[in-house]
Structure formats: structure tokens, C-alpha cells
C-alpha positions as CSV (number, residue, x, y, z in Angstrom):
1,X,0.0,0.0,0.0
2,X,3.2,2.1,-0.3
3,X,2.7,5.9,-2.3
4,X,3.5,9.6,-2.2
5,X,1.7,11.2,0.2
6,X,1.9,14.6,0.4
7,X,2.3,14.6,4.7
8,X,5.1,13.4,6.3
9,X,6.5,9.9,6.9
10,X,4.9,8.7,10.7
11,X,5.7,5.4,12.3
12,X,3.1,4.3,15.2
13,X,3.9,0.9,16.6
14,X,0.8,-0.6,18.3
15,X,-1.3,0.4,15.0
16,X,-3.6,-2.8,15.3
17,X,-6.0,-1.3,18.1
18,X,-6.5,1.0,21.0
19,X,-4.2,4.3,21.4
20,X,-1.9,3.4,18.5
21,X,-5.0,2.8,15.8
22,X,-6.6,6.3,16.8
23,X,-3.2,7.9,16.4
24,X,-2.5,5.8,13.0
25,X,-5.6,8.0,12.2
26,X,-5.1,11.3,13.1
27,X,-1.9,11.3,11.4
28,X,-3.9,10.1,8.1
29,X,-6.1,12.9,8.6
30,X,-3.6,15.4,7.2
31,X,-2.4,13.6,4.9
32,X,0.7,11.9,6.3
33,X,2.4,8.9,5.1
34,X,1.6,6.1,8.1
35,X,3.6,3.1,8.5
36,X,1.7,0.4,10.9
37,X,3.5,-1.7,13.0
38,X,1.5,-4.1,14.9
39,X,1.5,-8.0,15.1
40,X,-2.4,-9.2,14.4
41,X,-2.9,-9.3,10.5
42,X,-6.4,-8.8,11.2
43,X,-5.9,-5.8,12.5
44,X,-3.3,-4.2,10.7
45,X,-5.4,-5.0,7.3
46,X,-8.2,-2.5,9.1
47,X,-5.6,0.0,10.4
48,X,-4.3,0.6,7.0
49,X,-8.0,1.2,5.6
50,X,-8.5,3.2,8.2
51,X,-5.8,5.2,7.8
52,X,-6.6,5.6,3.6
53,X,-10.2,6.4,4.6
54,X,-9.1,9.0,6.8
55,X,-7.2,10.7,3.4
56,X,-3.5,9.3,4.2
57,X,-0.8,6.8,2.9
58,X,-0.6,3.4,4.2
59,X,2.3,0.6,5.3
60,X,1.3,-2.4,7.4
61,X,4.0,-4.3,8.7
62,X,3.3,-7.4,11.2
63,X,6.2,-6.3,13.8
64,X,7.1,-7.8,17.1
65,X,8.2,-5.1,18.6
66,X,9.8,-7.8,21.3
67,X,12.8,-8.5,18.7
68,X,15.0,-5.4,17.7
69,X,16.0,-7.2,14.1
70,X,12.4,-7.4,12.9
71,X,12.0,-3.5,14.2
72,X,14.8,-2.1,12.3
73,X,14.3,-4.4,8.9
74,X,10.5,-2.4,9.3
75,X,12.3,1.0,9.8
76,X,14.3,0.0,6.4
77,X,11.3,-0.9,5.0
78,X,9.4,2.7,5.6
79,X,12.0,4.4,4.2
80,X,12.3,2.5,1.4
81,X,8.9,2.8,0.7
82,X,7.7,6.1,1.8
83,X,11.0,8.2,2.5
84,X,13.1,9.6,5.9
85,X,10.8,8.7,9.0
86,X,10.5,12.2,10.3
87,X,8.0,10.7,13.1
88,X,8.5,7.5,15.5
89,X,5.5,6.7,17.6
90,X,6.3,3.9,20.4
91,X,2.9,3.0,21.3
92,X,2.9,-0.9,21.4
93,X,2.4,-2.9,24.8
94,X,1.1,-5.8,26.3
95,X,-0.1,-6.4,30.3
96,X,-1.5,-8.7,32.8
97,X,-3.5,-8.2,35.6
98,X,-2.7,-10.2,38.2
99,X,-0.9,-10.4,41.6
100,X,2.8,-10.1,41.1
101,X,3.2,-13.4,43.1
102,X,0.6,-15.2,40.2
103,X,2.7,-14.2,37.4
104,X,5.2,-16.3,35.7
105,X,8.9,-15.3,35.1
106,X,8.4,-15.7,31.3
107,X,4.9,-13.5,32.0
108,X,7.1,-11.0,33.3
109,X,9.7,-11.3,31.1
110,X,7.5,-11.1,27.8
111,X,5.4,-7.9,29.6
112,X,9.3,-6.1,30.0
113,X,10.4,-7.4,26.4
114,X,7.3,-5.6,24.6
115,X,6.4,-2.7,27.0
116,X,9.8,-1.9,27.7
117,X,12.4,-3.2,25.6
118,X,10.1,-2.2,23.0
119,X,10.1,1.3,23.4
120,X,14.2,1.3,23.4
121,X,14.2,-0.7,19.6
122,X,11.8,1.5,18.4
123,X,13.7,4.6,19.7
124,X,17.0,2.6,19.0
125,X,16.1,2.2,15.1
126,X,14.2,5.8,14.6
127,X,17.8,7.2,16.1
128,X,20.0,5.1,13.8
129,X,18.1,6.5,10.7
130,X,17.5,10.4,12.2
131,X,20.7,11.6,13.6
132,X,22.9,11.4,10.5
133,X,20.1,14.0,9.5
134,X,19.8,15.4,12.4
135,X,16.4,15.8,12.8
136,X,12.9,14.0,13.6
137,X,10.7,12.9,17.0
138,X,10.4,10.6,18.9
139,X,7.2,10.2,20.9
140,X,6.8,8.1,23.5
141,X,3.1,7.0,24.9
142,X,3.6,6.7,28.2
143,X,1.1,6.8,31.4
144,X,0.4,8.3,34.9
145,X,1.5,4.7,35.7
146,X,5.4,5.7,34.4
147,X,5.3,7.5,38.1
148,X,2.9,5.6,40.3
149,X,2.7,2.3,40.5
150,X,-0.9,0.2,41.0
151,X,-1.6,-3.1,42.3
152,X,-2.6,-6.2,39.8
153,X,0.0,-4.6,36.8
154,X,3.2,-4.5,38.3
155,X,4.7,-5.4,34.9
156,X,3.1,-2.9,32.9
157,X,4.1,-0.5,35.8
158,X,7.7,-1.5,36.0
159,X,8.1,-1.3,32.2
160,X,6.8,2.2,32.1
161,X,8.9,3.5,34.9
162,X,11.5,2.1,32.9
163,X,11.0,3.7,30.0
164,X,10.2,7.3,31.7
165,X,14.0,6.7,33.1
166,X,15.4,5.8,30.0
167,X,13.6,8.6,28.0
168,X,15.3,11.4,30.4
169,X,18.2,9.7,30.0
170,X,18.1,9.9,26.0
171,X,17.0,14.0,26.3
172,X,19.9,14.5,28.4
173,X,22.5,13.0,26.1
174,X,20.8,14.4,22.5
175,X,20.9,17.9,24.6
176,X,24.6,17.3,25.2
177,X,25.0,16.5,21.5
178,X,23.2,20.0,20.5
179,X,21.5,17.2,18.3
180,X,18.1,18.3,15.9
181,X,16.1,14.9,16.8
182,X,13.8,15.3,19.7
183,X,12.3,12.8,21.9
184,X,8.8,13.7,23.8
185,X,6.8,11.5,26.4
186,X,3.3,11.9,26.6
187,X,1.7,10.8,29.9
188,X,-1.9,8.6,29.4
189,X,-4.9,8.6,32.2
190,X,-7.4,5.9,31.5
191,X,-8.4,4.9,28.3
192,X,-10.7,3.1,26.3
193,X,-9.2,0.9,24.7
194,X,-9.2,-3.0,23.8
195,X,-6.4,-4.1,26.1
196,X,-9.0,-4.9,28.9
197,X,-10.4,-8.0,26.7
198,X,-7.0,-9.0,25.2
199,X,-4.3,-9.0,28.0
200,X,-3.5,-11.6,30.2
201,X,-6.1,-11.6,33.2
202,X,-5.6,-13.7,36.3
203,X,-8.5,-11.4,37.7
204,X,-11.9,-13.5,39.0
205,X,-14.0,-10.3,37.2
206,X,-13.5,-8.5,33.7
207,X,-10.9,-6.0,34.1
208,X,-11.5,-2.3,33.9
209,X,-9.7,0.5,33.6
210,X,-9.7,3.3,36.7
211,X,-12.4,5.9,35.8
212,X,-12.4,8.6,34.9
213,X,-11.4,7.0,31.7
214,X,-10.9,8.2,28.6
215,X,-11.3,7.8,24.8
216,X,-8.1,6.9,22.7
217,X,-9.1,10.0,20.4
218,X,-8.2,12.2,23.4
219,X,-5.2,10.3,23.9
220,X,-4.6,10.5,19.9
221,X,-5.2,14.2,19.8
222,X,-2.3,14.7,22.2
223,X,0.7,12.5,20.5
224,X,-0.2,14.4,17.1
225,X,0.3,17.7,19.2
226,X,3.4,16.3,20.6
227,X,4.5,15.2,17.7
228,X,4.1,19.3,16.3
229,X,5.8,20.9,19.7
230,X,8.5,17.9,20.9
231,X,10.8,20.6,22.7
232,X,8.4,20.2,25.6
233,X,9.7,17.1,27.6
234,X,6.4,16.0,28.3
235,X,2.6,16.3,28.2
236,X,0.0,15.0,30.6
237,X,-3.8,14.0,29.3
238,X,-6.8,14.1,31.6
239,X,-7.1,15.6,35.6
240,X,-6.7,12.5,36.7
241,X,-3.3,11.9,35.1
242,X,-2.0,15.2,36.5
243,X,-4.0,14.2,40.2
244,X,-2.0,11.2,40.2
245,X,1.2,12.5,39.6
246,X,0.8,15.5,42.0
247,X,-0.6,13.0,44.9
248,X,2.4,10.8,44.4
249,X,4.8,13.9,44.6
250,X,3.4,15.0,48.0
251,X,1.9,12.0,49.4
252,X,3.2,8.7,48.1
253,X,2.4,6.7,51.7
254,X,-1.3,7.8,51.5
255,X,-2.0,6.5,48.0
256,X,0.2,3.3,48.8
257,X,-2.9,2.5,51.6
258,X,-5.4,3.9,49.4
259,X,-4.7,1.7,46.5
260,X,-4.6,-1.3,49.2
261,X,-8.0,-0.6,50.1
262,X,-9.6,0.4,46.8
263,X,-7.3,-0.6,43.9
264,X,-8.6,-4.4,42.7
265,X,-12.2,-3.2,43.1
266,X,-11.5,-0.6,41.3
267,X,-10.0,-2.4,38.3
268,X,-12.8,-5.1,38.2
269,X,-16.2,-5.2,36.9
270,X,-18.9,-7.0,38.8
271,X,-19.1,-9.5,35.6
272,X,-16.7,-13.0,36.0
273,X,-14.5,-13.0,33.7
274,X,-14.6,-16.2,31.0
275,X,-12.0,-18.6,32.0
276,X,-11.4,-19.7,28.3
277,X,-10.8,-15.9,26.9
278,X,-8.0,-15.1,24.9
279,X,-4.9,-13.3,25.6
280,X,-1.9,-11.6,23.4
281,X,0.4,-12.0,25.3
282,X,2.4,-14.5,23.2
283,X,0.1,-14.7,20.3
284,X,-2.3,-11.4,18.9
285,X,-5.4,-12.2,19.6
286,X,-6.9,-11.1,16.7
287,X,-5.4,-13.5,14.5
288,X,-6.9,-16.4,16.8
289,X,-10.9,-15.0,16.4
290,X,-10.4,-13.3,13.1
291,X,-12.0,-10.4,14.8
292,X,-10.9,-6.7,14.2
293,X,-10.9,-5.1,17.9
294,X,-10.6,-1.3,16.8
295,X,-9.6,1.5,18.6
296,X,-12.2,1.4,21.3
297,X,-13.2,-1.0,24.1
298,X,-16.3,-1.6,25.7
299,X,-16.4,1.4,27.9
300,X,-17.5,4.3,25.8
301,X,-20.6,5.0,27.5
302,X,-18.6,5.8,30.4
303,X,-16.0,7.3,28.5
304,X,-14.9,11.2,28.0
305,X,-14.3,12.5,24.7
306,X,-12.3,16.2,26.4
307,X,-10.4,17.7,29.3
308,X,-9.3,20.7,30.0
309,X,-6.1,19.5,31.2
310,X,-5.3,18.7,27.5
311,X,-5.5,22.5,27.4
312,X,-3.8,23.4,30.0
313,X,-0.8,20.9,29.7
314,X,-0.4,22.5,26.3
315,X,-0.7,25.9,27.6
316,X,1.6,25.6,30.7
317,X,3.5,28.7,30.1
318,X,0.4,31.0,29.5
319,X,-0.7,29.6,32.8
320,X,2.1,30.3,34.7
321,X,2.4,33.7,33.6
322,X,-1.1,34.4,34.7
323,X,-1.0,33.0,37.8
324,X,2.6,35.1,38.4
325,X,1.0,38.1,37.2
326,X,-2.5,37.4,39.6
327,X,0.0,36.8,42.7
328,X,2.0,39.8,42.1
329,X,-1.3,41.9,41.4
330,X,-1.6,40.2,45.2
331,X,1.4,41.4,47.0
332,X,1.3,45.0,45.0
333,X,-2.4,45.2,46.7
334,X,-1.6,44.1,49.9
335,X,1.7,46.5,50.2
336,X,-0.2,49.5,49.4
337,X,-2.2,48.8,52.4
């Protein structure tokens, strides 16, 4: 499905479903070239019309994102095909919910290879192709997770710390370099996506995610504006996101006992969960029940479509001007008393 597109040349990994599929088509909706990496053929074959629906150019490529060689022959492959990657998306993940002491070592190990590991091929073979031109993004989805850590996904947790770590890391040295590729993190609340039917689930209940929740065009909305302004080192989407990340700043014991008490209810429906459902963990699921899961789950009627943190995380500076000029407005008041 390769062509000239008249956009530039995006790579989103994770394309099949959920945040990665919204952002696949966003990016399509002005025209930019989209290369799809994702592992279900089912949904890759669906991303790519979505993405030349929505008016843009596109590449599927079935990718384990696990396996650096198979990411950088893909990376060759886009620009072969569509031209210098000017945007790498690292979106793709997998989970389980479960008590740390009910997950395997390979569980564990196969969450860290694609959450984690991941993130540093992708990043690994955008960098190898961008800084001999010095110049491109790098956006990395990341969550309110990256900084506090939940019960029941102490994988997904641990992989997303790690990547927040390694992502400063990365900034620090391309700043050192004075180099022209930037790299951008872009912090997720809850969203509604497909994961919660796919992962691995050791729960008794269907899993949820922790409302308020979120619909992956909000999330999509964000990475394309990241991917416009990547000098800011990071963004945060929703209230809760920036809630969570302020709690855990100034009271990290408290939320450790709150999320004791509150946080497997909270991530459980009422509703068993099926004993015999599917997971992608090591296989995609989609390719087992021929089924195309999209970009949405089965929450949107509990789901927001705004927030005005979106706003104001983009806006940060504005905001901080105001509120310096409205407390010196204060003082000047209050000293002519």
C-alpha cells in the first residue's frame, strides 16, 4: 500500500488497536504517510484502511516489537517505501493483571520485552536513521502509571517506569550533542481501549480501567500535538493523570494505603470474567478470532471525549504567567495597604 503522500513519513507501533489505531488516524487525517506496525494481520489490514479512509498513505508491517532485528528491517522498510521517517511513535504494549506473586517469570519477562524493551528498539532504530540528518521525533506514549505504580500490573508498571528513566536519559544526552532529533513523552490517564479484553487476566472479574477513563481519540489528539511541539519534555492527558502524579509527589504513603483498600475493586467489573478468553500475550489475539478489535473497548458510554487538562498541559506557560501576574497583582495590593 506504499505511495507519495503529500504529509510526512509517521511510524506508530501498536497500530492494530486501541491508542496506537486512533493515532494511525489522526496522522492520516492530514495527509501523512503512516507506516503500521503491529502484530495481528487482522488488525493491521483494518488500520491501514482506516488510515486511507481518513485521506492518508498506508504501510502495514506485522512487527514484534519484542525483537529489535524485525524493528529495524521495518524501519528500512518505511523508508524505502515512503522516505526519511520524520515521526516514531512507540505506542505498542502488552499487560497482565494479576498479583505479582501469580505471574510467571516468562509473563514477566514477555510484559518487559514488549512494554519496555520495546520502546528502546523502536527509539534505538528511529535514532540510527534520524541523527545522520539530524532531525525528527520521537514520541513516547507513556502513562500516569510511568510514576505511580498500581496493584494487579506490576509489569506494565515496572516497564513504564523504565521507559520514563530511559527517556530522560536519552533527552539529556541528545541535549549534550546539541542534536536536531527530539524525543517527547506523553503521559496517558485511562483509556478506552481494547487491552481490557486482550491481556492476560488472572482477575476473577472482567478487568476495567480506573475511571475517569478516557477515549483513545483524546489520547490521539495529544501525541499528534506532541509530535508538532516535541521541545516540551512531556505532556500530561486528563485531571486524573495530572491528580496522580501530584498525589504521588506530596503523598506517596497515602496512596500506597489507598490503593490497598480500593485498587482491585477498582479495576474489576462486577461480571466473571470467562475462564477460556484469549490473551496476546504471546500470540495477537486477533489473529486467533479473526475479529478486528478497533480503537475502542467496551467502555465508551462511560468514557470522555475532552479535558481541559489537555488545554492546559499545552498551555503551561500562559498559565504560569497568569498566575505570576494574579500573585503579584496580590502582593502590590496588599503592600499598598
Amino acid at each position: 500500500m506504499s505511495g507519495k503522500g503529500t504529509g510526512r513519513v509517521v511510524a506508530v507501533t501498536g497500530a492494530s488497536g486501541g491508542i496506537g489505531r486512533a493515532a494511525a488516524r489522526a496522522f492520516a487525517g492530514r495527509g501523512d504517510r503512516v507506516a503500521l506496525l503491529a502484530r495481528g494481520e487482522k488488525g493491521l489490514d483494518a488500520a491501514a484502511k482506516d488510515v486511507e479512509d481518513a485521506g492518508g498513505t498506508a504501510l502495514p508491517l506485522s512487527v514484534d516489537t519484542a525483537d529489535f532485528g524485525q524493528v529495524d528491517a521495518a524501519a528500512d522498510r518505511i523508508e524505502k517505501e515512503f522516505g526519511p521517517i520524520d515521526v516514531w511513535v512507540n505506542d505498542a504494549f502488552t499487560s497482565t493483571f494479576a498479583p505479582f506473586t501469580e505471574i510467571s517469570a516468562d509473563e514477566f519477562k514477555r510484559v518487559t520485552d514488549v512494554t519496555y524493551l520495546g520502546y528502546v528498539y523502536g527509539t534505538k532504530a528511529a535514532l540510527n536513521r534520524m541523527r545522520s540528518r539530524d532531525r525528527g521525533t520521537i514520541v513516547q506514549v507513556g502513562s500516569a502509571l510511568a510514576y505511580r505504580g498500581i496493584p494487579l500490573q506490576s509489569a506494565y508498571c515496572g516497564a513504564k517506569h523504565a521507559i520514563q528513566g530511559f527517556t530522560e536519559s536519552l533527552r539529556c544526552e541528545l541535549l549534550h550533542d546539541k542534536s536536531g532529533v527530539h524525543v517527547t513523552m506523553v503521559q496517558m490517564p485511562a483509556v478506552n481501549t481494547p487491552q481490557f479484553d486482550w491481556v492476560l487476566s488472572r482477575l476473577p472479574n472482567k478487568a476495567q480501567p480506573v475511571p475517569p477513563i478516557y477515549q483513545p481519540e483524546v489520547a490521539a489528539d495529544a501525541i499528534v500535538y506532541a509530535a508538532d511541539h516535541p521541545k516540551r519534555r512531556e505532556y500530561w492527558v486528563g485531571g486524573s493523570t495530572a491528580g496522580t502524579m501530584l498525589g504521588n509527589k506530596f503523598a506517596p504513603g497515602l496512596l500506597d494505603r489507598y490503593l490497598a483498600k480500593k485498587g482491585y475493586a477498582s479495576q474489576q467489573t462486577s461480571r466473571p470474567r470467562s475462564p477460556d478468553r484469549p490473551s496476546n500475550l504471546w500470540e495477537p489475539v486477533d489473529d486467533e478470532d479473526g475479529r478486528d478489535y478497533g480503537a475502542h473497548g467496551r467502555f465508551d458510554r462511560r468514557s470522555r471525549s475532552g479535558d481541559m487538562q489537555v488545554w492546559a498541559s499545552r498551555h503551561h506557560g500562559q498559565l504560569a504567567a497568569a498566575s505570576g501576574a494574579v500573585a503579584f497583582g496580590v502582593v502590590k495590593k496588599a503592600l499598598r495597604r
